[in-house]
N, C-alpha and C positions, 0 to 999 in steps of 0.2 A: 363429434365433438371430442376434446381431449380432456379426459375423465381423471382430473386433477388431485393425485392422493400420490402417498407415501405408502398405501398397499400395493403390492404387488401386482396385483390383477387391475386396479384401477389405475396405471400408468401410461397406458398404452393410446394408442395414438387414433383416433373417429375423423375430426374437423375439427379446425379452431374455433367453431360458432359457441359461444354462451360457458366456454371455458371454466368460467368463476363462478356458474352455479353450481361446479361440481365438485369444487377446490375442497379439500377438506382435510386435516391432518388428525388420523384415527390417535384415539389413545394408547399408551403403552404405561403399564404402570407393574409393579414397582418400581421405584427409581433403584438401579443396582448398587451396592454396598460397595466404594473402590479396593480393588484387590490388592494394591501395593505390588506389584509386580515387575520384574527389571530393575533398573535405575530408581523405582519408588522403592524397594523395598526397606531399606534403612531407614528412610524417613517412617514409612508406615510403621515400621513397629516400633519407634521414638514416639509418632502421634500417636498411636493408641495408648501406649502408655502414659504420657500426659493428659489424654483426651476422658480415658479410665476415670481420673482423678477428684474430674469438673463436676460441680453440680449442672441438671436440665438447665437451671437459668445460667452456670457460665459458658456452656455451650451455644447457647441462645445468643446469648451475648456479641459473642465472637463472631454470628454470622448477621450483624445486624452492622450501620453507620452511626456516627454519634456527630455531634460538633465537638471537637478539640480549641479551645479557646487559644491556646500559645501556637498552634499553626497554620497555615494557610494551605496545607494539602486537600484537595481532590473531594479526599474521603477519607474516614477514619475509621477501621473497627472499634468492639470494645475490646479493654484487655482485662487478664483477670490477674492483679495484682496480691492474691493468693499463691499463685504458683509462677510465681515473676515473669509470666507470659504479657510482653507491653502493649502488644497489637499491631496493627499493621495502619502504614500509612501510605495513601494511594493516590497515585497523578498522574496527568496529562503528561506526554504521547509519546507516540511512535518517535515522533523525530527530534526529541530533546525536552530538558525540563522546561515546562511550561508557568511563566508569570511567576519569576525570582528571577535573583539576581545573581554576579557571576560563574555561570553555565556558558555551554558553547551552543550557538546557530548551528546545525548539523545540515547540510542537503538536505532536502527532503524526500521521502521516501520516494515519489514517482524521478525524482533528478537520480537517485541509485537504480531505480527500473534501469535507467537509461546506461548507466555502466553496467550493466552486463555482469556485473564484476563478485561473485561469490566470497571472493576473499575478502574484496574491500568492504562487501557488506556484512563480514563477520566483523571485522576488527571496528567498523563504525557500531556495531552494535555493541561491541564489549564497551568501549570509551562510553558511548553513551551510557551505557549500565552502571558503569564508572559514577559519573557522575551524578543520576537517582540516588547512589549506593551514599557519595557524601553528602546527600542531600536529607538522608533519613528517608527516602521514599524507598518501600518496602514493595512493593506493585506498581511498575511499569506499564501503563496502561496502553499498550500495543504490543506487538505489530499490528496494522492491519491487514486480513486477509478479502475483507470486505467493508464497502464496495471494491469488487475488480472494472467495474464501470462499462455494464451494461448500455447506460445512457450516456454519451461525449460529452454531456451538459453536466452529470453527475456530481454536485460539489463538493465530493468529499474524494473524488478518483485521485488527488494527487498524494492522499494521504495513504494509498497504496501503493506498490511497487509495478505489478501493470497490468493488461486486462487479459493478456493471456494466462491462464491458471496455472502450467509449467514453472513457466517465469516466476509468477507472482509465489508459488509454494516453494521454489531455491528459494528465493533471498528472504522471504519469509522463516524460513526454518532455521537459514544462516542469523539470521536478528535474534530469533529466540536464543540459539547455544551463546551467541555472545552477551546478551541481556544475562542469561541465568548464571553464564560463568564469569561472569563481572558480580553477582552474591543479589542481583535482584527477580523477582518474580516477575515471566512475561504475560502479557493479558494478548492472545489470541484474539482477535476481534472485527466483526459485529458477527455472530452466528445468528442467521443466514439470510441473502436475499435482501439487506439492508442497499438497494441497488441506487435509492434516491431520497434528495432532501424534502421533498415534494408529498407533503400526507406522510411523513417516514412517523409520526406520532398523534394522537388524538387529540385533537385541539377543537374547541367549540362546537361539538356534539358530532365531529366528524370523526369516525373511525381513521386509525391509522391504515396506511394501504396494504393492501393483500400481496402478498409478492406467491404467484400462482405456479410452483413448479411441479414437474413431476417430476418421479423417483430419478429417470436416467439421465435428466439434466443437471440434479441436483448434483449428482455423484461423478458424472462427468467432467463439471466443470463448476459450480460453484464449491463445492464442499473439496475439488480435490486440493487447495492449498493448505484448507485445515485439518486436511491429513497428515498433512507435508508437516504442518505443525507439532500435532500430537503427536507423530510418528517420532520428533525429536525431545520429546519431553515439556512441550508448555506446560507451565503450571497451573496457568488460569485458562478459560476462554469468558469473554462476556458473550449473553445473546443480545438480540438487536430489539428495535426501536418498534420497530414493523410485525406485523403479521403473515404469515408464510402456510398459505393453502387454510388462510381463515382462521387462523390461532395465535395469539399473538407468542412475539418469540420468545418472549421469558417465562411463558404459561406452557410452551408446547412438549408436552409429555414424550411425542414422536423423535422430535430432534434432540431434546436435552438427555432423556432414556434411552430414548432406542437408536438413534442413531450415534452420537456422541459418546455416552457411556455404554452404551454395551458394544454396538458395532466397532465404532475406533476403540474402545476399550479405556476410554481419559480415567484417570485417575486423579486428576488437580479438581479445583472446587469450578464452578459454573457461578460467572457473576452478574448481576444488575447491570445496564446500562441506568445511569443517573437518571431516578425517577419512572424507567419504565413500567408500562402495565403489566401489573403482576398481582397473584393474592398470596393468601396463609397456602392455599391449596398449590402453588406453585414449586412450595419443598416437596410436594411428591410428584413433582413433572420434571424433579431434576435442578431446581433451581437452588444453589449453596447460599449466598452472598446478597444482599439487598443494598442499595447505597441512595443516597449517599445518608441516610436517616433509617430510622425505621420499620418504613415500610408498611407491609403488612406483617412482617415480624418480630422480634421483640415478645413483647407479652400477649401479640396475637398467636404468634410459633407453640409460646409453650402451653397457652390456654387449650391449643389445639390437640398438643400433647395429652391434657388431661382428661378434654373429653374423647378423647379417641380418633379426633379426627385427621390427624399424625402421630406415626408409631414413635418412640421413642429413639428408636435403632435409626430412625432417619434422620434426625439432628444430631445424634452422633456421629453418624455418617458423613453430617455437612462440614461438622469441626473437624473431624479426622481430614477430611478432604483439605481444609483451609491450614493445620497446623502442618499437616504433612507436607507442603508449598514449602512454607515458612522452615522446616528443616532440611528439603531439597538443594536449597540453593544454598544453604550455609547460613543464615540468619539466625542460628541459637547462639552463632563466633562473637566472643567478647569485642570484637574489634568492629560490629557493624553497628552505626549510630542508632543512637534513641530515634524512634519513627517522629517526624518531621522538626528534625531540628538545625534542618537546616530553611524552610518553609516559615518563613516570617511575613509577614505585615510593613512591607518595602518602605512604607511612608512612616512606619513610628521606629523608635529606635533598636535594632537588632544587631547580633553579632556580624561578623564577615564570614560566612562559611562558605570557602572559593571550591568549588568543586571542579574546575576546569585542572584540566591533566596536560603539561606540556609534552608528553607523548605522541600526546590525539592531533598534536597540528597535523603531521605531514599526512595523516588521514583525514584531516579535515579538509585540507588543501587538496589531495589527491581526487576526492569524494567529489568536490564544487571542480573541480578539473574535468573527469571521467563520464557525468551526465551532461556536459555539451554536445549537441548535434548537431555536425555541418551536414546542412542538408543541400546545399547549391555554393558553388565555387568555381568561378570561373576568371580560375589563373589571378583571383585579387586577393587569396589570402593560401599562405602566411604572406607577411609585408616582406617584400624581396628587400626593402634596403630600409632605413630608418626613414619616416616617411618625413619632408620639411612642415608637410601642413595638415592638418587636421581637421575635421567640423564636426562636431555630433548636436545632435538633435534628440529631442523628446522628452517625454516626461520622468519617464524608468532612468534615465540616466545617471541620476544624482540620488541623494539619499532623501528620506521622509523626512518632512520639517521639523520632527519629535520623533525620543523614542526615548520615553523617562517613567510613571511611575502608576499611569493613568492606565484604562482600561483598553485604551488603543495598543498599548504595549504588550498589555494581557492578552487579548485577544489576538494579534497579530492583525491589527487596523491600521497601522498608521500610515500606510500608503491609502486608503480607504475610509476616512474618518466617521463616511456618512454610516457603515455599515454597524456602528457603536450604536448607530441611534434606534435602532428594529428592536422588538424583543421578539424572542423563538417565538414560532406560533403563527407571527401574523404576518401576509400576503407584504411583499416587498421586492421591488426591481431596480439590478444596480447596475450601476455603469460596468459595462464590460472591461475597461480598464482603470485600475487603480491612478488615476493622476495624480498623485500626490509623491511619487516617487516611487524610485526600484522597491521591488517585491523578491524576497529572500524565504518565504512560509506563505503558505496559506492561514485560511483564518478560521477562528474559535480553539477546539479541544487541540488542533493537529498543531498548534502554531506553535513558537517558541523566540525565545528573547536573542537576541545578538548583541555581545558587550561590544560589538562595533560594527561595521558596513565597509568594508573597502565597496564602494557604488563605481559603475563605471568611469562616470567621466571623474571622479579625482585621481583611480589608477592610471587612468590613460594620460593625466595631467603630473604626477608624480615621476611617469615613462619620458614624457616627453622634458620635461627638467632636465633630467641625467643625459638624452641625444639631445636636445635642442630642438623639439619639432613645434612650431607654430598651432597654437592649440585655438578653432573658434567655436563657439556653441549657445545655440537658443533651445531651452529646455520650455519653453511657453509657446512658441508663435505656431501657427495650425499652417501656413506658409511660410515659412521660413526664407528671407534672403540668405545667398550662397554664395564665399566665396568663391571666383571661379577658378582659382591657381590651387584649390585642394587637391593634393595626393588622395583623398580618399574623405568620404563623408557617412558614418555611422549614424543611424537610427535607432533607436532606443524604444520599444514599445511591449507591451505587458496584457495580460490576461491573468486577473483575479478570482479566486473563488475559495467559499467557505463552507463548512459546518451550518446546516443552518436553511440555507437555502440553495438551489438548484443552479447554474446559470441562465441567462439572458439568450444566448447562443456562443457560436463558436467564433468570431470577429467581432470588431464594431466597428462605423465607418470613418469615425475622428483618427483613429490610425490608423488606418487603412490609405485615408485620402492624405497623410502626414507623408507615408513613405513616399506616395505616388508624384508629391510638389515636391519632393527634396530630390527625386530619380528623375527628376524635368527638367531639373539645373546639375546635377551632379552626375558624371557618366560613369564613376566607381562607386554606388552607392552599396552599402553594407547592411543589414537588415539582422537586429535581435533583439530575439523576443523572451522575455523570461516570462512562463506560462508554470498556472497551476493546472494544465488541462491538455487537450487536444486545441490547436489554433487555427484556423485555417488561413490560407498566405495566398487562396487560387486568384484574388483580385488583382496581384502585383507579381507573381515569382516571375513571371516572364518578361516583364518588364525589361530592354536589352541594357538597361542604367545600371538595374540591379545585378552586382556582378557578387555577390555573397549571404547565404542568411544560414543563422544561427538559433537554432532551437536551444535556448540557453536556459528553460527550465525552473530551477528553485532551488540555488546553489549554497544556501546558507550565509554567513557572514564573508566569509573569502570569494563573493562575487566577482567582484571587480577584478581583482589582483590574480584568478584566476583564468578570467576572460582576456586582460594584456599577455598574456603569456601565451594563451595560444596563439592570440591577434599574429603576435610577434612570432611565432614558429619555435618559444622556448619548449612549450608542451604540445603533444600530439592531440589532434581531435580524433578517440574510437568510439564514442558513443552511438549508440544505435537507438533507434524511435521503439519504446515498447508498445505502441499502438499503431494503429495504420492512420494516415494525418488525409484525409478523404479531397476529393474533390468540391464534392458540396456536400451539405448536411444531409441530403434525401438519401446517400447514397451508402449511409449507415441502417442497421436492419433494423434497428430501436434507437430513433433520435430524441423523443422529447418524453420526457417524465410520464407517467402516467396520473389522470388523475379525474374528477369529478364528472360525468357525463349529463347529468343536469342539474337545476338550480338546486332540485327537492334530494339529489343524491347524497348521500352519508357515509358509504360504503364505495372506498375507492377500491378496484381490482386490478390488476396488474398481471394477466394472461402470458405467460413466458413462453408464446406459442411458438416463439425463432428457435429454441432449444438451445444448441450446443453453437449455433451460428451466428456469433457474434464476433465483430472486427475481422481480421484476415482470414477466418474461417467462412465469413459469409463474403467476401470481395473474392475469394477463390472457385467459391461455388459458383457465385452468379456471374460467373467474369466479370468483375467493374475493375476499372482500372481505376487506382488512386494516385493522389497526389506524391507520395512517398510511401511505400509500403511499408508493411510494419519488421522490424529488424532494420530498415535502412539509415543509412549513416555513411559521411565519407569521410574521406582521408587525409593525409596529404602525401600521401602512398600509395602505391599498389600492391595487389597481393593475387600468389597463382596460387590455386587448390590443384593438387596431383594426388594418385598414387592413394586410392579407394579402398581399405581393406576393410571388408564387412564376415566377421566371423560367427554365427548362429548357434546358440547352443543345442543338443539335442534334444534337450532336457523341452523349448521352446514348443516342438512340434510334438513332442510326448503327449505337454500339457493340454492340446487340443482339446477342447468340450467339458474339462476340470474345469472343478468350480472355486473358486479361490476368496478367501477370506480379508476385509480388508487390513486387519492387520496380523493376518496371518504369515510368517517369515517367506513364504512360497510365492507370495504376490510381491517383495521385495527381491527376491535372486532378481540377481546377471541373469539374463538368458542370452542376451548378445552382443559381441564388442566390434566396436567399428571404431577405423582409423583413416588421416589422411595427412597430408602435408603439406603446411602451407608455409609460400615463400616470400621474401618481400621483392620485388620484382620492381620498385621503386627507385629516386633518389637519395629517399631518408628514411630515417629512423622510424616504426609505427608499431601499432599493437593492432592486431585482428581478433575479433568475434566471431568464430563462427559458428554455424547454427544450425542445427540437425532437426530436418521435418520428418515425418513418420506417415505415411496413408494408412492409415486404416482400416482395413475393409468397412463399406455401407457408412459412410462416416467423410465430414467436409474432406477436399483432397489432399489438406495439409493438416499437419499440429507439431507442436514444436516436443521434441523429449529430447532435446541436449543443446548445450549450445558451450563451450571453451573460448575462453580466452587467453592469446599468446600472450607471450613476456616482449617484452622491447626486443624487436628484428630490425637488426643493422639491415642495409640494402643488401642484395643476395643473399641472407639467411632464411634459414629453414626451420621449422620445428615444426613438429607431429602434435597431432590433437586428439584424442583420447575421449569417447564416448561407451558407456557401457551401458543400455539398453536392459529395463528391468519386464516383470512380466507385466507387472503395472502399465507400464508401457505400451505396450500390445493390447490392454485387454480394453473389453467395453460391459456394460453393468446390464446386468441380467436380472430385471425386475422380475419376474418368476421365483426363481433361486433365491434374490438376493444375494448375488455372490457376482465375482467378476469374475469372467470366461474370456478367452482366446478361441477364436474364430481362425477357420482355415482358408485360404487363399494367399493372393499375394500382394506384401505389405513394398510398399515403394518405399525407400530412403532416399531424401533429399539432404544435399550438405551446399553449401552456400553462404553469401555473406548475407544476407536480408531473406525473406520470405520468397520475394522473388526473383534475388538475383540465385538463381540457384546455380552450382559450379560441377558439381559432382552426383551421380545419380546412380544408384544399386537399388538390388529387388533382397527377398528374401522371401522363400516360398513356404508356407507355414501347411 
């Protein structure tokens, strides 16, 4: 059996049999004092100075939630209006401000998975930060770094960037510099193993689920984005909902202490998931921050204090940790708003606080561009000439009936109305697809508001005004009549998912059997899908009707008006699938939730027994061949990989059998830079991704540790790509040690456009 602990000795590997009797996360305690170190340090010695000042109960204060009657934020700390300190005010998500009004629809984080795009995903971060910033929200309540979506069903995977951990910690870290250097606090988030909606919290005398990992999988691949994290300065992280090797995560002394704060070395404060299980005794597992009330803190914290059963030096610790945030980012500047004032009550009467940046458009527009995925094309798209007639079909096509003041708006419902009507907690099954119109957010915390919808068919009907192209469309009929002198007939179909609960599966058969009667009459049929998730397409792609489909994702507000423009050939499709898009569901290594084994069960577990093998890393191993691999994505281009220069440092093979710390500067060097060049070999104009796998010794045969993206290549251009290989890179985690070590043999480099179109192949002999 696999002897499920965060010790050392108990990580190793027996049989998967009875896994979760073994689960257990020891204690670690004291929770360590943050050092202020780096980039903290001005702050730190600002916050101990102020922090100096406070009495036990203003300390307390500040790490406790309150209601704020004049705002509609999140959460609110207290403040201590003694030392003009106002507090902090805290909200909903990753992917824009959540339930207020004039803000921007941002992509969502899995639609930037999908571009690839480092850059874009800074400057979408900053704008976004932007925005919180004139909103008076003080804490950004993302990125996420989990879920990375273990389960394809997982309904909260779109609220991440993607399930690879490489990937998913770039654009994660890139979120964070641009949240913080836009003057607001990022929240890291769910720590750890928060992998499904499914038992993710305790609800009618069921324990929340167990997420069962051991040390080398944790470090491997769930914890390495919120390295990627820390490693760039988050200020916050929250822990998760769930319990992780039998503790729950805002209790566990192991993760919040000893792995968190001492191993990564965090110095920001550790906060509450809203409402999760936690006690007084959780400020000494590490726990700063309680939300969105009280909690067990407040006058339970300082009561604790008095009889002993928290030192004193630990609440000061939690303030220092939370004030010192609050001076990182620039929040003491006369110019940053009072905490939520811009956070009204949309239905009584409020100021206009526009926090939309006319900046951010052509990032907005780039963003809803950049995560489309042609994934089949066959010579029907771009439209070679302005097409005379048109027909679209579906339900996605057009916009939601509403999108005004109500809690469908809040929640990001309104293509899904029924989904208003559940409360958390209780057992509920939804339609696989939102019929109520295109989907731009997923739903609950991740979702966010759109001061409009370019929706497909009024772009495509706005296009077609200015050529004159004969526009027809039924957005209702499950058979559709088709004209039959159409140039081209688009389908329009969607996959929802939210916060909250799991999905249904990965299709459903109402769109499924849509595409198949509109590709029976129409012999250029077009197929897109805006998805919060993985979709599967194996019932129709082969279809010989269907001569195009487009994984088009969760584009924010500029859907529409982004999707005409590829249609048309004005913009290039480089998006790449950040997940592998499978054949059928079996043929994922962990398809469906975990959860209850019988009637009388209480105690969900969650055995992580695939480890490090999930999505392309397990289709590699076991040879399954998928539907589209993960990386892949096509063009309207082509592109040649030449001219392989892989340069090793010596420093690499020194390292051998060292033991290396995770945030020790020795596990960040260069140890090796690899180049190559690629060309466009095309008609047109296109941008390439490409994507550096790494073998690892004793380890799946692939993993991704680089991937570049060119700039616009005219046809016959060239440009070099540029990967520089850290020891991180190389290494694998040494549950003994506790350190990460580099192994000797030999490490294969793969360079390529997808996982496995691979173009380019070198060794490096360690």
């Amino acid at each position: 059996m696999r002897l499920l602990s965060f010790l050392p000795l108990h990580a190793l590997l027996c049989s998967a049999a009875n896994a979760s009797e073994y689960a257990n996360s020891p204690l670690v305690y004291p929770s360590p004092a943050g050092k202020g170190a780096g980039v903290w340090s001005d702050a730190y010695a600002r916050a101990r100075g102020l922090v100096s000042q406070m009495t036990l109960e203003e300390r307390a204060n500040i790490t406790r939630g309150f209601t704020v009657p004049g705002n509609t934020c999140a959460g609110n700390t207290g403040s201590v209006p003694r030392l003009d300190w106002p507090g902090l005010c805290l909200h909903d998500a990753g992917n824009g401000v959540r339930a207020t009004d004039l803000v921007t629809s941002f992509p969502s984080a899995l639609h930037i998975g999908a571009s690839w795009d480092r850059n874009l995903t800074y400057h979408r971060g900053l704008y976004m930060g932007k925005e919180f910033k004139a909103k008076g929200v003080n804490v950004l309540l993302g990125p996420n770094a989990g879920p990375l979506g273990r389960t394809p069903l997982g309904g909260r995977n779109w609220e991440g960037f993607s399930v690879d951990p490489y990937l998913a910690g770039q654009l994660v870290a890139e979120s964070i510099l641009g949240h913080q250097n836009a003057g607001v606090i990022a929240t890291l988030k769910h720590l750890i193993g928060n992998e499904q909606e499914t038992y993710r919290r305790p609800y009618f005398g069921v324990e929340a689920a167990s997420s069962n990992i051991d040390d080398k999988t944790l470090h491997e691949f769930y914890l390495w984005p919120f390295m990627d994290g820390v490693k760039v300065g988050t200020a916050s992280v929250m822990c998760s909902y769930n319990r992780i090797n039998n503790t729950y995560g805002c209790m566990n002394s192991k993760l919040m202490n000893g792995v968190l704060k001492t191993e990564l070395g965090f110095d920001g404060f550790v906060m509450l998931d809203w409402n999760a299980q936690h006690d007084v005794n959780s400020s000494n597992s590490g726990l700063d921050m309680v939300m969105p009330l009280g909690g067990s803190f407040g006058t339970n914290l300082t009561d604790a204090v008095e009889n002993g059963t928290v030192d004193a030096s630990r609440v000061e610790d939690m303030a220092i940790r939370i004030i010192a945030a609050w001076y990182l980012v620039g929040q003491d500047s006369k110019n940053f708003p009072f905490p939520g004032i811009g956070m009204k009550n949309v239905t009584e009467p409020h100021d206009q606080v526009d926090a939309r940046i006319p900046e951010s458009r052509d990032i907005v527009m780039e963003g809803a561009i950049a995560g489309h995925v042609l994934v089949k094309n066959n010579n029907a798209l771009p439209f070679k000439k302005n097409p005379v007639m048109l027909s679209v079909f579906g339900y996605d096509a057009t916009i939601p009936a509403t999108k005004n003041t109500d809690v469908l708006f809040e929640l990001g419902y309104t293509s899904s109305p029924e989904m208003a009507q559940v409360a958390l907690g209780t057992e509920a099954h939804f339609d696989q697809a939102a019929r109520g119109g295109t989907i731009v957010t997923g739903g609950r915390a991740g979702a966010n508001g759109p001061g409009y919808i370019t929706d497909p068919l009024s772009s495509i009907q706005q296009r077609a005004r200015a050529g004159g192209t004969w526009v027809n469309w039924d957005l209702t009929s499950f058979d559709p009549s088709v004209n039959a002198a159409s140039d081209a007939c688009l389908v329009f179909i969607n996959a929802i998912a939210t916060e909250g609960w799991d999905r249904e599966g990965l299709h459903d058969d109402f769109s499924d059997g849509l595409i198949l009667n509109v590709a029976a009459k129409c012999s250029n049929t077009i197929v897109v899908i805006h998805t919060a998730g993985i979709r599967l397409v194996e019932q129709w792609i082969e279809h010989p009707n269907i001569t195009a489909t487009i994984i088009a994702h969760l584009p924010g507000q500029d859907s529409g008006e982004a999707l005409v423009k590829l249609l048309y050939g004005e913009a290039r499709f480089s998006g790449k699938l950040p997940y592998t898009l499978a054949r059928n569901e079996s043929d994922y290594s962990v398809y469906r939730p975990c959860g209850l084994v019988s009637p009388s069960d209480k105690d969900p577990q969650c055995d992580y027994t695939e480890g490090i093998s999930i999505d392309y890393r397990d289709f590699d191993t076991k040879n399954v061949t998928p539907r589209f691999e993960f990386g892949f994505g096509l063009s309207y281009t082509t592109f040649e990989y030449s001219s392989l220069s892989i340069e090793p440092h010596q420093e690499l093979s020194d390292g051998v059998g060292e033991r290396y710390a995770s945030m020790g500067d020795e596990l960040w060097e260069t140890v090796a830079k690899i180049e190559a060049q690629i060309t466009n070999t095309g008609p047109v104009a296109g941008t390439e991704i490409a994507q550096l796998y790494l073998r690892v010794p004793n380890r799946p045969p692939k993993q991704l540790r680089g991937f570049e993206k060119t700039s616009l290549l005219a046809p016959k251009e060239s440009s070099t790509v540029h990967f520089e290989l850290t020891r991180r890179d190389f290494s694998i985690w040494d549950v003994v040690a506790q350190a990460w070590t580099i192994q000797t043999g030999n490490y294969t480099v793969w360079l390529g456009a997808s996982s496995r179109d691979i173009r380019l192949i070198g060794n490096i002999e360690v």
